[in-house]
PDB file of N, CA, C and O in Angstrom, chain B, residues numbered from 101:
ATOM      1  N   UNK B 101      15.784  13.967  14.388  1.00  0.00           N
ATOM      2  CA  UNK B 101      15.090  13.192  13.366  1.00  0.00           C
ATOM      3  C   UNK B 101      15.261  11.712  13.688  1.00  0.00           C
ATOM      4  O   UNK B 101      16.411  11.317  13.882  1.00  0.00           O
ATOM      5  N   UNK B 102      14.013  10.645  13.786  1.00  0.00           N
ATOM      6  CA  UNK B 102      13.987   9.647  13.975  1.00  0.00           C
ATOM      7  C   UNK B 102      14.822   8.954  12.813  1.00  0.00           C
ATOM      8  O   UNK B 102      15.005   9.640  11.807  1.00  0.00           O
ATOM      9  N   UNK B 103      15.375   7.598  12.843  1.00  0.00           N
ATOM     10  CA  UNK B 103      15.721   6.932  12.231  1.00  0.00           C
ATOM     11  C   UNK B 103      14.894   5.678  11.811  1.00  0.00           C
ATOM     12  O   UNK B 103      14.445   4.727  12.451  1.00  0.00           O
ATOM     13  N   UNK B 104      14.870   5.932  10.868  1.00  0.00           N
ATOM     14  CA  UNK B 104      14.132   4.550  10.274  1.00  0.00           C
ATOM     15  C   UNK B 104      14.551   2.696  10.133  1.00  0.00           C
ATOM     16  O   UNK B 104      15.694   2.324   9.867  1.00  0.00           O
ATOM     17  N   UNK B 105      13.504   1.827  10.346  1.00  0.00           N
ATOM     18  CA  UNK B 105      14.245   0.373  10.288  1.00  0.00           C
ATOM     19  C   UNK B 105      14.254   0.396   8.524  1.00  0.00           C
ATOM     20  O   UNK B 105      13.983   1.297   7.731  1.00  0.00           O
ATOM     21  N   UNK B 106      14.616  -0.770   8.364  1.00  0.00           N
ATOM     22  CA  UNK B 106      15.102  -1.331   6.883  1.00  0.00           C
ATOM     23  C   UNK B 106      13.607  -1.245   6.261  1.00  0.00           C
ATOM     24  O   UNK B 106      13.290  -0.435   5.390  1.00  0.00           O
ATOM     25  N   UNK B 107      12.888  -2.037   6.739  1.00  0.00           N
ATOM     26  CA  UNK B 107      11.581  -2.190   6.944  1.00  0.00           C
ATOM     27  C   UNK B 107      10.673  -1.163   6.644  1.00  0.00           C
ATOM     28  O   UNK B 107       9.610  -1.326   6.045  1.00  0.00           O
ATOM     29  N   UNK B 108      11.153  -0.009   7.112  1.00  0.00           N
ATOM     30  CA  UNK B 108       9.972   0.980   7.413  1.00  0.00           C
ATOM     31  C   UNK B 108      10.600   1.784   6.070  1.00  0.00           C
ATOM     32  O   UNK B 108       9.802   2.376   5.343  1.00  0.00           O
ATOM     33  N   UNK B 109      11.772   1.796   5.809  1.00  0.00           N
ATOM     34  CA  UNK B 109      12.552   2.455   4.802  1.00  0.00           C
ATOM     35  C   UNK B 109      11.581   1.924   3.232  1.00  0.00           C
ATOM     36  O   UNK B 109      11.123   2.589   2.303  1.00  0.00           O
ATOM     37  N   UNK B 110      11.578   0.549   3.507  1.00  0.00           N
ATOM     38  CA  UNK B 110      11.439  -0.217   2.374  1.00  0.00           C
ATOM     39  C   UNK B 110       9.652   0.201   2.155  1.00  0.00           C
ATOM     40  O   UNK B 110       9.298   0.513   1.018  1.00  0.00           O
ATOM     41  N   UNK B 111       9.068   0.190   2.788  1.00  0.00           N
ATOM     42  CA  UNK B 111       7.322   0.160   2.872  1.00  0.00           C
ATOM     43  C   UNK B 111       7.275   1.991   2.250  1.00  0.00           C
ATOM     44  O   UNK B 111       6.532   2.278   1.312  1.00  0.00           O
ATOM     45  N   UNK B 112       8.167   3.073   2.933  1.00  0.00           N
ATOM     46  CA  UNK B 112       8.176   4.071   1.893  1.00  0.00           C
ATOM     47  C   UNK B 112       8.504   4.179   0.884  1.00  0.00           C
ATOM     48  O   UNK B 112       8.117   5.163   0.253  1.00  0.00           O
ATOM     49  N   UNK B 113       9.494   3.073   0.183  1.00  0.00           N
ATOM     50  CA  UNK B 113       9.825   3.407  -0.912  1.00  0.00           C
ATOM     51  C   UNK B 113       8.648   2.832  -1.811  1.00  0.00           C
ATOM     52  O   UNK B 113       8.504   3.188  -2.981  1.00  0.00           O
ATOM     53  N   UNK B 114       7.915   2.023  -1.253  1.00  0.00           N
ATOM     54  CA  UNK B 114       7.376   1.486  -1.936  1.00  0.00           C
ATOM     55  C   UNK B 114       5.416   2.418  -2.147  1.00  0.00           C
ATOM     56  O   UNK B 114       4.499   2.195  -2.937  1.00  0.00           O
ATOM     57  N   UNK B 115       5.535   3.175  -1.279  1.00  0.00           N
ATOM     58  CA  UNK B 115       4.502   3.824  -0.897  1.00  0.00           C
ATOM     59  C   UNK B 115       4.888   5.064  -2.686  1.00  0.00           C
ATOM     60  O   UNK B 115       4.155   5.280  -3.651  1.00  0.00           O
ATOM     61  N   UNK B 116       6.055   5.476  -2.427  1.00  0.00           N
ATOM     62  CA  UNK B 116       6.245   6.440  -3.731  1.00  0.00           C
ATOM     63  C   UNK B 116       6.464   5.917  -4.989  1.00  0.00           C
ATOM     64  O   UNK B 116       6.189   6.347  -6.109  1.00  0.00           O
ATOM     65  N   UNK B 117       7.057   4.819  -4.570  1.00  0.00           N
ATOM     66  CA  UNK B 117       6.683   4.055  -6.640  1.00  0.00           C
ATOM     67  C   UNK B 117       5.181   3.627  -6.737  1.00  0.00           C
ATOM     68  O   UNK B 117       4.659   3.352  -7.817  1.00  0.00           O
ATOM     69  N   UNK B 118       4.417   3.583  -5.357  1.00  0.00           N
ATOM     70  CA  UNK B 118       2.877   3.148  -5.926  1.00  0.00           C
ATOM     71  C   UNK B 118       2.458   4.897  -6.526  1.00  0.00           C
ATOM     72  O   UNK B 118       1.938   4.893  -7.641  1.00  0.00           O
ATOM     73  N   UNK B 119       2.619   6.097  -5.975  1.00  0.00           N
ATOM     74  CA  UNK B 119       2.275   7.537  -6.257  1.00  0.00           C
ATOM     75  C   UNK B 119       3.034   7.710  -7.520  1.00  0.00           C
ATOM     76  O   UNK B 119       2.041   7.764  -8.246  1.00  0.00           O
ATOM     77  N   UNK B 120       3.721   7.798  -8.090  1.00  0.00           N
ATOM     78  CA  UNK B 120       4.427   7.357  -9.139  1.00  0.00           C
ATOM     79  C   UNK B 120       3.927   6.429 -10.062  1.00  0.00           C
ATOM     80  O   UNK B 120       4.020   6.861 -11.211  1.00  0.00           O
ATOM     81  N   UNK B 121       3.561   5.606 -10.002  1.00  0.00           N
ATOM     82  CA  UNK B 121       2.821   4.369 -11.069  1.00  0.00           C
ATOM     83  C   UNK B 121       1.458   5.070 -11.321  1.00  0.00           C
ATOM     84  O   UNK B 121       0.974   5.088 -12.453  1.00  0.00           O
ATOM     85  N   UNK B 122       0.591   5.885  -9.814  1.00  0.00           N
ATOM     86  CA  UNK B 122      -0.625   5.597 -10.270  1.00  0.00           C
ATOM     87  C   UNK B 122      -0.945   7.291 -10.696  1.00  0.00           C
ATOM     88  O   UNK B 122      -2.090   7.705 -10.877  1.00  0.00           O
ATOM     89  N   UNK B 123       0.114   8.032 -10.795  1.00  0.00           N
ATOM     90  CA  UNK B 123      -0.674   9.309 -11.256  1.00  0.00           C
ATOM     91  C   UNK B 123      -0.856   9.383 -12.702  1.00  0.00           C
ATOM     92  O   UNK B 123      -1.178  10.519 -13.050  1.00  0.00           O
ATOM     93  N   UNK B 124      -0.735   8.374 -13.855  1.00  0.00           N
ATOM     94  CA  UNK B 124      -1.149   8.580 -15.614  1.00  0.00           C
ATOM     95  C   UNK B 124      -2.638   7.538 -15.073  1.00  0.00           C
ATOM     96  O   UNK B 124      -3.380   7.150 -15.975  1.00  0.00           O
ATOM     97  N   UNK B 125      -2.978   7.149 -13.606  1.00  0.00           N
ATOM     98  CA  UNK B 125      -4.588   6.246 -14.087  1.00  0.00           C
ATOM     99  C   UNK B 125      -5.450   7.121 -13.031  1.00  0.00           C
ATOM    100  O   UNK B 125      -5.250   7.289 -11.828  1.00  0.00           O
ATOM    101  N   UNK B 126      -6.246   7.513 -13.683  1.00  0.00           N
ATOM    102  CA  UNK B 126      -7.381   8.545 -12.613  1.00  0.00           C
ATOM    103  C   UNK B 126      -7.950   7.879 -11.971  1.00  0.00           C
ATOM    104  O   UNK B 126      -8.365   6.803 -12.404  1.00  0.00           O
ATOM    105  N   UNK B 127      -8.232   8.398 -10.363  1.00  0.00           N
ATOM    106  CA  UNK B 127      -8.754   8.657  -9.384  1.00  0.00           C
ATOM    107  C   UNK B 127      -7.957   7.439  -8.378  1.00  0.00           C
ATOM    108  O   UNK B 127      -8.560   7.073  -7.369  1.00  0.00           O
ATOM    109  N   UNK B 128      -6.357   6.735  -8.750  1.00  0.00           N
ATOM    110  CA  UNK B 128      -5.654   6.042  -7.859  1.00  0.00           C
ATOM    111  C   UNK B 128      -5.182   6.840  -6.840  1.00  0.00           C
ATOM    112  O   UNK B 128      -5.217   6.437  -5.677  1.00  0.00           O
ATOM    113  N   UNK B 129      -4.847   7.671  -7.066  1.00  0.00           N
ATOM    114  CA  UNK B 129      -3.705   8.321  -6.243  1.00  0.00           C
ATOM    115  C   UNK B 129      -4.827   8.271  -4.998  1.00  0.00           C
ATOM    116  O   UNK B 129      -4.322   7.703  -4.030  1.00  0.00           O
ATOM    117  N   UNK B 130      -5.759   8.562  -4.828  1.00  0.00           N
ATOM    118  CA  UNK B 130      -6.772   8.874  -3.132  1.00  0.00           C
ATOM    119  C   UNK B 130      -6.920   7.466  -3.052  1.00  0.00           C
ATOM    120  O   UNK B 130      -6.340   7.073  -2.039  1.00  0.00           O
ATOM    121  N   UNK B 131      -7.390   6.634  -3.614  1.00  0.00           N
ATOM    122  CA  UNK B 131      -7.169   5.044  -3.293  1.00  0.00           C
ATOM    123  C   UNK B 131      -6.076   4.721  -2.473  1.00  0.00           C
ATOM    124  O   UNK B 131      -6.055   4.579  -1.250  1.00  0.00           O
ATOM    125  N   UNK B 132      -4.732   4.575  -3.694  1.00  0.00           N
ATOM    126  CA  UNK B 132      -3.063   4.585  -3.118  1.00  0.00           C
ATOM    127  C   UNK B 132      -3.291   5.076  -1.390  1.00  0.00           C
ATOM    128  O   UNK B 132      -3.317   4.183  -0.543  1.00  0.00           O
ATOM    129  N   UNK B 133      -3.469   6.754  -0.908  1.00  0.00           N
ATOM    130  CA  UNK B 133      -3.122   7.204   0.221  1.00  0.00           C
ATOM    131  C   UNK B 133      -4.299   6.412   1.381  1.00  0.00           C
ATOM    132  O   UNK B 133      -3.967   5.871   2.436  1.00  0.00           O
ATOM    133  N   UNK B 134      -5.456   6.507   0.941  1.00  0.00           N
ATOM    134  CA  UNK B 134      -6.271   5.821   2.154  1.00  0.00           C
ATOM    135  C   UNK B 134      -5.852   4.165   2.346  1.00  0.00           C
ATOM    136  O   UNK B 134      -6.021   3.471   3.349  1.00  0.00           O
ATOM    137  N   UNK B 135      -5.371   3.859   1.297  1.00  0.00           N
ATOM    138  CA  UNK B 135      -5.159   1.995   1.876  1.00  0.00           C
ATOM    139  C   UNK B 135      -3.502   2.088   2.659  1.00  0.00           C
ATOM    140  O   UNK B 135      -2.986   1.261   3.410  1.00  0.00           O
ATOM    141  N   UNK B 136      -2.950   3.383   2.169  1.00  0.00           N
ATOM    142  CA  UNK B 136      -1.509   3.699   3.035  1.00  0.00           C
ATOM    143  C   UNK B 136      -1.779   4.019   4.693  1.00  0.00           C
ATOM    144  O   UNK B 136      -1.269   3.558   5.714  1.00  0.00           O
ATOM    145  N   UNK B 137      -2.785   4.990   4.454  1.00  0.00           N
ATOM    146  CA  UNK B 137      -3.035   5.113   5.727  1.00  0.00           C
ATOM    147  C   UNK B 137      -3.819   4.450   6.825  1.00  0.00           C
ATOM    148  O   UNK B 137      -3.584   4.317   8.026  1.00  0.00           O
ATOM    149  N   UNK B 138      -4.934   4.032   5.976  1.00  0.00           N
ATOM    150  CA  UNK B 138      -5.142   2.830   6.869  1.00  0.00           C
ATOM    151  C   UNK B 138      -4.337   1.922   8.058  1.00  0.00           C
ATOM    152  O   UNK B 138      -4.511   1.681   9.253  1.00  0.00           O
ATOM    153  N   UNK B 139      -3.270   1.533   6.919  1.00  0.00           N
ATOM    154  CA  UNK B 139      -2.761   0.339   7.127  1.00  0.00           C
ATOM    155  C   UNK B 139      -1.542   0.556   8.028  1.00  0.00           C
ATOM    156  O   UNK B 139      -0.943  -0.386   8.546  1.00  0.00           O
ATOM    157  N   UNK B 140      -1.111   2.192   8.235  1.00  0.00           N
ATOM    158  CA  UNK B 140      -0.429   3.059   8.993  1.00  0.00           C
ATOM    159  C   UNK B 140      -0.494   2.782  10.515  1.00  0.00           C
ATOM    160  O   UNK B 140       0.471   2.997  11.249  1.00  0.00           O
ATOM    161  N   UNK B 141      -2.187   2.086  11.144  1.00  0.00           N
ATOM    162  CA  UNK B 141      -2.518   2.071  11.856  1.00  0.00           C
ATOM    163  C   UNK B 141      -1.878   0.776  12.492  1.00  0.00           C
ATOM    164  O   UNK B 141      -2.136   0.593  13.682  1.00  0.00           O
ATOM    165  N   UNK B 142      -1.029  -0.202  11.815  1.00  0.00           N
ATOM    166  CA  UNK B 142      -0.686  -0.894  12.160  1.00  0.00           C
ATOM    167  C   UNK B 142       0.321  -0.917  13.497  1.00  0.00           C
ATOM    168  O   UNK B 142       1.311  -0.186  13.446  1.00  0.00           O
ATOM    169  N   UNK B 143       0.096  -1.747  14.711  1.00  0.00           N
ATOM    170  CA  UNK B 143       1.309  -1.260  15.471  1.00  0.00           C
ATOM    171  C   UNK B 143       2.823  -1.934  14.860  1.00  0.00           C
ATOM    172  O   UNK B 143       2.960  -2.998  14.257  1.00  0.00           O
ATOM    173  N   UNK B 144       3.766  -1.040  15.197  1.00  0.00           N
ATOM    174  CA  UNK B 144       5.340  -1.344  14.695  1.00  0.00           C
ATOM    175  C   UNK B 144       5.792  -2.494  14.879  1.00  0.00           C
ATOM    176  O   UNK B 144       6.874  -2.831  14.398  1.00  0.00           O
ATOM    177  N   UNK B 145       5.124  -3.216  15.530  1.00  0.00           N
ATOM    178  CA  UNK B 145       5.495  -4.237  16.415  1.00  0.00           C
ATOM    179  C   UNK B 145       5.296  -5.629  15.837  1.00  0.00           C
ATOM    180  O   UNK B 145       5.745  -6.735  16.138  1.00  0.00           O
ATOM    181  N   UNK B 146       4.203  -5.047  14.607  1.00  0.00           N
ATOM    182  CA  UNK B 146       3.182  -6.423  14.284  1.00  0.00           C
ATOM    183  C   UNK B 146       3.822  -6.813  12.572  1.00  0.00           C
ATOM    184  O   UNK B 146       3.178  -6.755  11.525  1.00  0.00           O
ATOM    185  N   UNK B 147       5.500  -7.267  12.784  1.00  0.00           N
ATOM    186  CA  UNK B 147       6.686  -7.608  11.482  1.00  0.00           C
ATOM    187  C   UNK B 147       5.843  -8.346  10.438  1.00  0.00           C
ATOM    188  O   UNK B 147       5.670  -8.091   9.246  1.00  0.00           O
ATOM    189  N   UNK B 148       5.400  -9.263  11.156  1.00  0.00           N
ATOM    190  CA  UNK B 148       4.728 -10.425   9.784  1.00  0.00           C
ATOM    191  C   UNK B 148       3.583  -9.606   9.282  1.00  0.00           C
ATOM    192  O   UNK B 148       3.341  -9.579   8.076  1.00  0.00           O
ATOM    193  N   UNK B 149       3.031  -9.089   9.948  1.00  0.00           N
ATOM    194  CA  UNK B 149       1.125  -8.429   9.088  1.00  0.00           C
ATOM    195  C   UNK B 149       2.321  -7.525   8.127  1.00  0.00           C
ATOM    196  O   UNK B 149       2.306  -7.798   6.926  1.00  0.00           O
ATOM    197  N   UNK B 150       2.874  -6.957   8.379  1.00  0.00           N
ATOM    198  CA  UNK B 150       3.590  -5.203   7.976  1.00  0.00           C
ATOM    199  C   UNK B 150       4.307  -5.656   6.467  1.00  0.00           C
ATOM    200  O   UNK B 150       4.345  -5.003   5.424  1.00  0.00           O
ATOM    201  N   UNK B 151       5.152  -7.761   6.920  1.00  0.00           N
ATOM    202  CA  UNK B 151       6.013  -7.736   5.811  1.00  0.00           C
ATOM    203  C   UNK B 151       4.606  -8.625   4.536  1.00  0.00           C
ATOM    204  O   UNK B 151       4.485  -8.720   3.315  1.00  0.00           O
ATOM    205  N   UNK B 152       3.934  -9.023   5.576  1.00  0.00           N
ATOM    206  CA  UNK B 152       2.742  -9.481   4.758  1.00  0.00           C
ATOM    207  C   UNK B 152       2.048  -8.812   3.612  1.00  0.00           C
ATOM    208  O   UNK B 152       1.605  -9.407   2.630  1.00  0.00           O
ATOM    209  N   UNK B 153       1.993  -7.534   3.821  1.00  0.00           N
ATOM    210  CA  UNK B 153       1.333  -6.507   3.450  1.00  0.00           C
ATOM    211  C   UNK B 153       2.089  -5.743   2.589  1.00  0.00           C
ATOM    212  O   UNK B 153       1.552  -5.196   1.626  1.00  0.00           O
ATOM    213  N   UNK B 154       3.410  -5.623   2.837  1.00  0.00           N
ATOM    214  CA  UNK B 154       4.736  -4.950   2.123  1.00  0.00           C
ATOM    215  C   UNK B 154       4.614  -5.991   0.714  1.00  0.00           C
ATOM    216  O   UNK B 154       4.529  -5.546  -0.431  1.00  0.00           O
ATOM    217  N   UNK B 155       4.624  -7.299   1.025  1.00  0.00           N
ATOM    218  CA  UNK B 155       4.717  -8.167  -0.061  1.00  0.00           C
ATOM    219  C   UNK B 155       3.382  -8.315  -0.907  1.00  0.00           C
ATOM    220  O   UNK B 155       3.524  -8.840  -2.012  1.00  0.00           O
ATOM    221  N   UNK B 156       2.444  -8.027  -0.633  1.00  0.00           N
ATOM    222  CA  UNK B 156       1.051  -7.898  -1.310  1.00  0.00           C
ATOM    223  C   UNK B 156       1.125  -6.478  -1.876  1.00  0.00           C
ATOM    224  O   UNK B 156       0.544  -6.474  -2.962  1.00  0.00           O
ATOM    225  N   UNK B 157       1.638  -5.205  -1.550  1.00  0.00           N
ATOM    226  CA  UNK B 157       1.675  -4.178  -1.890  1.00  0.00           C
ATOM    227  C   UNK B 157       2.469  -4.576  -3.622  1.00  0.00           C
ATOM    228  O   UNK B 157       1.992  -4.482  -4.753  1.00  0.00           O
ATOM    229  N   UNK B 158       4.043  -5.099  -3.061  1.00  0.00           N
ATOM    230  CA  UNK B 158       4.631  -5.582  -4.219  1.00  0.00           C
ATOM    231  C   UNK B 158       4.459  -5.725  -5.714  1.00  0.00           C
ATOM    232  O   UNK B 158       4.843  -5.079  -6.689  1.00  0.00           O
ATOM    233  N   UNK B 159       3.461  -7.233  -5.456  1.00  0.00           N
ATOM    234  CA  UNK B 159       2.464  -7.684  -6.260  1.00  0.00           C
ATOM    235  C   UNK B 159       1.440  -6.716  -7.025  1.00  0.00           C
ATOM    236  O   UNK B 159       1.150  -6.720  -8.222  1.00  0.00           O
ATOM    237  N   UNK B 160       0.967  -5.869  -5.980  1.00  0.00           N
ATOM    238  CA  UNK B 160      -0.054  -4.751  -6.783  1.00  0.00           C
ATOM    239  C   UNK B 160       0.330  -3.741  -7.709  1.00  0.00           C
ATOM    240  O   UNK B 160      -0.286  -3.350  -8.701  1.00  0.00           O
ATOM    241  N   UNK B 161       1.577  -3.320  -7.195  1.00  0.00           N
ATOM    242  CA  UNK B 161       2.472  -2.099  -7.677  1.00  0.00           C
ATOM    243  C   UNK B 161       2.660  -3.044  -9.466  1.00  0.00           C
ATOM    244  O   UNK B 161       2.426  -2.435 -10.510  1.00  0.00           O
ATOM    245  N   UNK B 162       3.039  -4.319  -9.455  1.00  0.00           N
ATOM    246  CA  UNK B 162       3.253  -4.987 -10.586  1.00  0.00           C
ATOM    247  C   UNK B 162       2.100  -4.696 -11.357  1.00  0.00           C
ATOM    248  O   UNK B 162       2.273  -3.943 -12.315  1.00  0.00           O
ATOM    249  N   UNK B 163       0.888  -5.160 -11.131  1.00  0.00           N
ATOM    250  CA  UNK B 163      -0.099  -4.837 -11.626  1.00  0.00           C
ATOM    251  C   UNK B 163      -0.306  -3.449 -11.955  1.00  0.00           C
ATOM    252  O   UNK B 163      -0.580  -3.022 -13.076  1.00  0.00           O
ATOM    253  N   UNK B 164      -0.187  -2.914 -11.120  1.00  0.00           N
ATOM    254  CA  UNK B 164      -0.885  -1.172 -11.656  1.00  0.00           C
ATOM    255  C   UNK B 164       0.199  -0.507 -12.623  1.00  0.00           C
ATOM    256  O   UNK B 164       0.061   0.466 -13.364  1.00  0.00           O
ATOM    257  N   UNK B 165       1.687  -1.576 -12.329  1.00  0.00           N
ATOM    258  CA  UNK B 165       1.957  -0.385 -13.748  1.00  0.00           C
ATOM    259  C   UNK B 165       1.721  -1.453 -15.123  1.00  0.00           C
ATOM    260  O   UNK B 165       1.621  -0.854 -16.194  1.00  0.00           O
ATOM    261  N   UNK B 166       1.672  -2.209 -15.153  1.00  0.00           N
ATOM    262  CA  UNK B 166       0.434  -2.836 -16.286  1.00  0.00           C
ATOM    263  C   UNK B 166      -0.027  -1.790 -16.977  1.00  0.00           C
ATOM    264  O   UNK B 166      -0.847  -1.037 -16.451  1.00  0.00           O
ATOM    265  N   UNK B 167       0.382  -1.602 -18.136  1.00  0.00           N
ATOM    266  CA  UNK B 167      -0.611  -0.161 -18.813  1.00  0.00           C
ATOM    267  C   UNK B 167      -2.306  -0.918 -19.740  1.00  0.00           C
ATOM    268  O   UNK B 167      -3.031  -0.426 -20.604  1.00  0.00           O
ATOM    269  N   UNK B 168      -2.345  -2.172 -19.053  1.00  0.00           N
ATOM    270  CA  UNK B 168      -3.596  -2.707 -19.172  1.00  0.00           C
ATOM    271  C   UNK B 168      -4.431  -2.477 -18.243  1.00  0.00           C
ATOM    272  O   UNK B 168      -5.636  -2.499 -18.496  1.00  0.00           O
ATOM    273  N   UNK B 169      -3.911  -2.181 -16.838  1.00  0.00           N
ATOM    274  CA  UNK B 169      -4.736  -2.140 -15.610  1.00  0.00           C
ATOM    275  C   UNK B 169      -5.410  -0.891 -15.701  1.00  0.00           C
ATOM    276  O   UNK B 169      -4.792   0.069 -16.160  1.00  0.00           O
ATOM    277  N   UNK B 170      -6.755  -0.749 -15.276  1.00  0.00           N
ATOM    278  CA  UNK B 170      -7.720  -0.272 -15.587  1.00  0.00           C
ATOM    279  C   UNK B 170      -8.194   0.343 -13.956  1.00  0.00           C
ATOM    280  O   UNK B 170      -8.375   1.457 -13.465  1.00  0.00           O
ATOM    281  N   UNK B 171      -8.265  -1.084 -13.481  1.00  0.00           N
ATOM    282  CA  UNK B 171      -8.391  -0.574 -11.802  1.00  0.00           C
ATOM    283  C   UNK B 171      -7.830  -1.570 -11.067  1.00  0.00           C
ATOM    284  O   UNK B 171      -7.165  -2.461 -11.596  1.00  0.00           O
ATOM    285  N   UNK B 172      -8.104  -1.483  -9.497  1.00  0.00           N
ATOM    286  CA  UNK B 172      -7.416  -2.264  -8.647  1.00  0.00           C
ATOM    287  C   UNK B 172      -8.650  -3.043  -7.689  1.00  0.00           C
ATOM    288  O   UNK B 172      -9.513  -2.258  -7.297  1.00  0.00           O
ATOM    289  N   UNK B 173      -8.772  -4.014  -7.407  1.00  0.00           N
ATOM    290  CA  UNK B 173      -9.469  -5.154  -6.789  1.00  0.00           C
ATOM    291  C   UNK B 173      -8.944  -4.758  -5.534  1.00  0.00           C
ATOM    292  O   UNK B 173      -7.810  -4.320  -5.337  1.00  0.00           O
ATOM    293  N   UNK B 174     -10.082  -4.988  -4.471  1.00  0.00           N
ATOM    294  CA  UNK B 174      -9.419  -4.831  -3.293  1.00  0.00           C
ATOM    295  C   UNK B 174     -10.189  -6.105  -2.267  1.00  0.00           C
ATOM    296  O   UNK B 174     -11.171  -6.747  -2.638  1.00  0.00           O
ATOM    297  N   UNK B 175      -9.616  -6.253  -1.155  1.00  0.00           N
ATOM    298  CA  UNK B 175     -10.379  -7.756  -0.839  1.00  0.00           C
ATOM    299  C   UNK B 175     -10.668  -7.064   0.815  1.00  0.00           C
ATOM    300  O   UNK B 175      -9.603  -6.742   1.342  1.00  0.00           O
ATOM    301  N   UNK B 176     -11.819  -6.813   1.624  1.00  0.00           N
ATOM    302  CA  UNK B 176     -11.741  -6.271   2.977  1.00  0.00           C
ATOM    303  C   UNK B 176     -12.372  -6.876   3.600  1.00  0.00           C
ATOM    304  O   UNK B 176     -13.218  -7.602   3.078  1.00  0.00           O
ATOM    305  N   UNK B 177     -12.205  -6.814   5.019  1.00  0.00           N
ATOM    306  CA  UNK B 177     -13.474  -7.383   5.677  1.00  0.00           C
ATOM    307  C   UNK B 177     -14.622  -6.601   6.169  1.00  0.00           C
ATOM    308  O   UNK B 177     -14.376  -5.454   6.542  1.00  0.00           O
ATOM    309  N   UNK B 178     -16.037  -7.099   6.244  1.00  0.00           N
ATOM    310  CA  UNK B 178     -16.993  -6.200   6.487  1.00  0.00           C
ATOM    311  C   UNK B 178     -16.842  -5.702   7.524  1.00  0.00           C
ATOM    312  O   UNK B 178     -16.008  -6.320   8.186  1.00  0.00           O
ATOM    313  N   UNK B 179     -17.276  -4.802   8.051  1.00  0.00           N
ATOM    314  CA  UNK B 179     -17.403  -3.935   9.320  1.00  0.00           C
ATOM    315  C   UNK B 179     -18.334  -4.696  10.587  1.00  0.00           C
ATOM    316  O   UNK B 179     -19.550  -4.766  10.405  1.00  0.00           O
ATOM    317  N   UNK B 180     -17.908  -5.105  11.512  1.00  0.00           N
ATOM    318  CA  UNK B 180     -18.646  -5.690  12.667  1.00  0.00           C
ATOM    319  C   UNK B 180     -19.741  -4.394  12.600  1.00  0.00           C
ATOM    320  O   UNK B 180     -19.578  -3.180  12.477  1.00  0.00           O
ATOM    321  N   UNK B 181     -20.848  -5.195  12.733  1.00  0.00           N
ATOM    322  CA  UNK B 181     -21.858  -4.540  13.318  1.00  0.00           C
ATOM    323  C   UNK B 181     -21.792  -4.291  15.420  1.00  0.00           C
ATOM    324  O   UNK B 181     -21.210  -4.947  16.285  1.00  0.00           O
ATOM    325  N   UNK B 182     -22.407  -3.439  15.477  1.00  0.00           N
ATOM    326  CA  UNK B 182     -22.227  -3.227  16.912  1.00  0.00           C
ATOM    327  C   UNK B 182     -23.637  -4.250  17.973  1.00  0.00           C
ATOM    328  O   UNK B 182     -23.646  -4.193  19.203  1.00  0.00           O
TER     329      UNK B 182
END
């Protein structure tokens, strides 16, 4: 069994308090896993995008357990055309 960094420890824990927050608001939880996995795609390598992203996750998790929050805003970039 691999061992995990601090880092990678911390981005799961934070992956299950977002599954946790968002199963009383319908249709988060498939949101929650595709912006997880997405972002999965990241290489290991790339600390600042990963803690960038860890810390924006943060922020959201605040929001969604808000029992005002309703939904979640998401900000992307368009898709290059070919």
């Amino acid at each position: 069994m691999s061992r995990h960094s601090k880092l990678q420890k911390q981005v799961l824990s934070l992956y299950r308090q977002f599954l946790r927050a968002g199963q009383d608001k319908p249709g988060f939880i498939p949101r929650i896993r595709d912006e997880f996995k997405e972002n999965a795609r990241i290489k290991k390598t790339d600390v600042m995008h990963i803690e960038y992203l860890f810390r924006r996750g943060q922020r959201q998790l605040e929001q969604l357990k808000d029992t005002n929050t309703k939904q979640l805003g998401s900000f992307s970039k368009p898709k290059e055309q070919s």
